[in-house]
C-alpha positions in Angstrom: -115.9 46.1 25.8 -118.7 43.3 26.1 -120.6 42.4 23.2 -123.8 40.7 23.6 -124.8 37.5 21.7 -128.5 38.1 20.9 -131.1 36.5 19.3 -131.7 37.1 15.8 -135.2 36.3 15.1 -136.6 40.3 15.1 -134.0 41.0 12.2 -135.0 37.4 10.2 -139.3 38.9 10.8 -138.1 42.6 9.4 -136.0 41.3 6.5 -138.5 38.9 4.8 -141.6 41.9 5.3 -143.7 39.9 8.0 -145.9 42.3 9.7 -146.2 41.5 13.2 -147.8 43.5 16.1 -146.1 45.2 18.4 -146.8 42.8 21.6 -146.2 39.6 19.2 -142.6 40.7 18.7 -142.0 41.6 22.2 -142.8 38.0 23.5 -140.8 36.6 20.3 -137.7 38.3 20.9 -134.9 36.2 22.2 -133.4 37.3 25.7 -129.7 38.4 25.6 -128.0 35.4 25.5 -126.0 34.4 29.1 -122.4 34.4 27.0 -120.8 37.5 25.9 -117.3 38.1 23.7 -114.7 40.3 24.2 -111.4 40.9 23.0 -108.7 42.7 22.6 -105.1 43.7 20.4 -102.3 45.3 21.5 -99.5 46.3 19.5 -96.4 46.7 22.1 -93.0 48.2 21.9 -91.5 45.0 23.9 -93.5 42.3 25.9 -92.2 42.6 29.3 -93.0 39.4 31.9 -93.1 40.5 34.9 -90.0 42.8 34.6 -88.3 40.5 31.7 -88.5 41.0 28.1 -89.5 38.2 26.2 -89.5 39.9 22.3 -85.7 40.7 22.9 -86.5 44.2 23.3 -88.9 44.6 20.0 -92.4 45.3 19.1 -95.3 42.5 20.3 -98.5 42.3 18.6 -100.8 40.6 21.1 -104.6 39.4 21.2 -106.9 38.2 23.8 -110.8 36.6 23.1 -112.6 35.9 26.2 -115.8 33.8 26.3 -117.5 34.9 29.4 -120.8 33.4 31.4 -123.4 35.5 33.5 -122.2 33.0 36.4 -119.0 34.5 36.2 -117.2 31.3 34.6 -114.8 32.2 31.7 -112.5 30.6 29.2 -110.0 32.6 27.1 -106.8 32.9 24.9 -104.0 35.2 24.7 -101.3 35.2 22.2 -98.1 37.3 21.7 -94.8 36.8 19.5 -91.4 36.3 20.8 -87.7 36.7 20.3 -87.2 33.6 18.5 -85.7 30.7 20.2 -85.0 26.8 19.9 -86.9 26.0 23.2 -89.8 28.5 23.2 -89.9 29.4 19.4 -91.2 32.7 18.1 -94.9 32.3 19.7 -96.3 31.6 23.2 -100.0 30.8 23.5 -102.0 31.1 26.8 -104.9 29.2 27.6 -106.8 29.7 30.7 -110.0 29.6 32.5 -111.7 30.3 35.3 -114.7 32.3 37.7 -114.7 36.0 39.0 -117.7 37.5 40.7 -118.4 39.6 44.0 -117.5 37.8 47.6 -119.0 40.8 49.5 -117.5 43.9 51.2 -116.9 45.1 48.2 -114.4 43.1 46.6 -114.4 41.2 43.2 -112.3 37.5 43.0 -110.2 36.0 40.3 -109.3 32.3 40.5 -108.3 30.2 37.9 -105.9 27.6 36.2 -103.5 29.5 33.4 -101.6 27.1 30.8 -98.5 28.5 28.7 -98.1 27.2 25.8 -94.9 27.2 22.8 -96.2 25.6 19.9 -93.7 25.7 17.5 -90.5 25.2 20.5 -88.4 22.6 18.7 -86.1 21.7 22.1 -87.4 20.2 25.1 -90.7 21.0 27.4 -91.5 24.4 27.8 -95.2 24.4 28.5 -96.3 25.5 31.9 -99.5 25.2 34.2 -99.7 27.8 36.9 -103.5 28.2 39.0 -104.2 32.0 39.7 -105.9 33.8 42.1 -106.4 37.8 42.8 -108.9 40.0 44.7 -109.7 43.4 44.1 -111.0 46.5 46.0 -112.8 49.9 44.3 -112.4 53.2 45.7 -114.6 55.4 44.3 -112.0 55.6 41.2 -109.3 53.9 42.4 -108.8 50.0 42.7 -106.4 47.6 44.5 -105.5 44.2 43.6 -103.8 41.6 45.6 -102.9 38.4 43.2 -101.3 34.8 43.4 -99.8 32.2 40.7 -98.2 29.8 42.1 -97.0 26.6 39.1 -96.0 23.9 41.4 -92.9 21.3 40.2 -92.4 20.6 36.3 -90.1 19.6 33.8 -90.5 22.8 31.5 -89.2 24.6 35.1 -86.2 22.5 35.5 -88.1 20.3 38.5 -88.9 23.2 40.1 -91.7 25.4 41.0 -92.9 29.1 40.8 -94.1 31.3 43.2 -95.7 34.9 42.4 -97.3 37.6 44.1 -98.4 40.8 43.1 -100.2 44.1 43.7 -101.5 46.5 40.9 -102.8 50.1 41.6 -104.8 51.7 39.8 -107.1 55.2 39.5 -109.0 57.0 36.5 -108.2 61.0 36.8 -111.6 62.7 37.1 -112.9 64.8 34.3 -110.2 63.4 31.9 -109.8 60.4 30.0 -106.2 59.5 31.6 -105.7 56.8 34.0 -102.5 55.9 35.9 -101.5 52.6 37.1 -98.4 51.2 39.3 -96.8 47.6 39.8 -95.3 45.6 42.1 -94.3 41.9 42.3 -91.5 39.3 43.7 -90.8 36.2 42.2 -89.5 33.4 44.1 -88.6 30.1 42.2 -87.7 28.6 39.0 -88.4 32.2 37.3 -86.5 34.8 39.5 -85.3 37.6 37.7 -82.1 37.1 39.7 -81.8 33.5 38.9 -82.4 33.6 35.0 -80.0 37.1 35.2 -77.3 36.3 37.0 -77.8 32.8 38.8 -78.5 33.8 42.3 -80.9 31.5 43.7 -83.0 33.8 45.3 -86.3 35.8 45.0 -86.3 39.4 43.1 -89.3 42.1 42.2 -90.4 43.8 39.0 -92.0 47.0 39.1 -94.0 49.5 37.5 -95.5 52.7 37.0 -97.6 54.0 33.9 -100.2 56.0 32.3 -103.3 55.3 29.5 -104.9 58.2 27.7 -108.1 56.5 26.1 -108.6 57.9 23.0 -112.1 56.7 22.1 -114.3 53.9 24.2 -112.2 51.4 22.6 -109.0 52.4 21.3 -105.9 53.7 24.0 -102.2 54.6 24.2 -100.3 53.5 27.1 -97.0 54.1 28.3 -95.0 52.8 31.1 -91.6 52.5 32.8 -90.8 48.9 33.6 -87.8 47.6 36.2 -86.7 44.1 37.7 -84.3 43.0 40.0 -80.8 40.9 38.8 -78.5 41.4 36.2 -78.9 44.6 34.3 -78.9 42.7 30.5 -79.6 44.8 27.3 -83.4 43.6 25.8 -84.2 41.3 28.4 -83.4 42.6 32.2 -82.6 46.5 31.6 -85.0 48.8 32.9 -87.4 49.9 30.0 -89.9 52.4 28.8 -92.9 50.3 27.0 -95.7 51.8 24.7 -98.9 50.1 23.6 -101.8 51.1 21.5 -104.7 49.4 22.7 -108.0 48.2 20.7 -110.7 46.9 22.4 -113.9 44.8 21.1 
């Protein structure tokens, strides 16, 4: 949920006893500001990327804080643990930022520049840069999104580069507070599934379908059975069923 930076000067007026008129407070009080805040945290039963898990198989907790502009300009940070490991170490930090907004006929856009981030990887270069883009259709309840990350050649991806496309489904069920959801993309690059699984130089998909039950306004439970292509390997590439419990602010 959006939360509104306002001014404070009605609340500063009311708490030192300063009687004002009415009309003298109207044309004092601030505007709501053009930034808002939001955030999330998640606490996961795995983090699964696209299809692989990168927690080997155990719990997450993740955050996001969003700094967002009436323009439709935003900057943002998302941060999870992870199965501890000499290149990536036990943390990955994402950094991004970007626009979204209305292009007409009813769809919404998404572009921006995403930066991964292992701060405390003791072996080699692991950070990544991969631009973003996504548009997305409503339905009465229902949306569609089409997406795009492409990270072009870098050392952290052996020399390589990264290709990424994706579709997510998605539709609130009416007169309930459920919502389902379903998943579907192919990687084709430095990050196949079928590649880091099993060696096969070649593309694979992830998958998946899932369901949210939103307790309150801000608080949910999610569930949802995850699957990738490759190299069936226990706690990173076997199919999965992932829980979440989701707080919103």
């Amino acid at each position: 949920m959006l939360t509104s930076i306002r001014g404070l000067l009605t609340a500063t007026l009311l708490s030192t006893g300063i009687a004002v008129a009415t009309p003298a407070l109207a044309d004092e009080t601030a505007p709501p500001s053009e930034f808002t805040i939001s955030g999330n945290v998640v606490l996961a039963t795995d983090y699964r990327f696209r299809g692989l898990s990168l927690s080997g198989g155990d719990m997450a907790i993740q955050g996001t804080i969003n700094v967002n502009h009436s323009s439709g300009f935003y900057v943002g940070a998302w941060g999870s643990n992870l199965e501890d490991s000499a290149v990536y170490g036990n943390m990955e930090l994402d950094v991004y930022g970007g626009w979204t907004g209305a292009i007409g006929g009813g769809l919404t856009a998404d572009v921006g520049l995403l930066y991964y981030v292992y701060p405390n990887g003791s072996v080699g270069d692991a950070n990544v840069f991969e631009p973003y883009a996504s548009v997305t259709a409503a339905f009465g309840p229902a949306t569609a999104k089409l997406g795009v990350a492409y990270a072009w050649k870098q050392d952290s991806l052996g020399g390589d580069d990264n290709l990424y496309v994706y579709t997510d489904l998605g539709v609130g069920v009416p007169e309930t507070p459920i919502s389902l959801s379903a998943h579907l993309g192919y990687t084709d690059g430095a990050l196949s599934p079928k590649l880091l699984t099993s060696g096969v130089n070649d593309g694979g998909f992830d998958y998946s379908v899932g369901a949210t039950y939103n307790i309150t306004p801000k608080l949910s439970l999610g569930v949802s059975y995850v699957g990738v292509d490759g190299t069936s390997i226990s706690s990173f590439s076997n199919d999965a069923v992932v829980g979440t419990l989701k707080l919103i602010f």
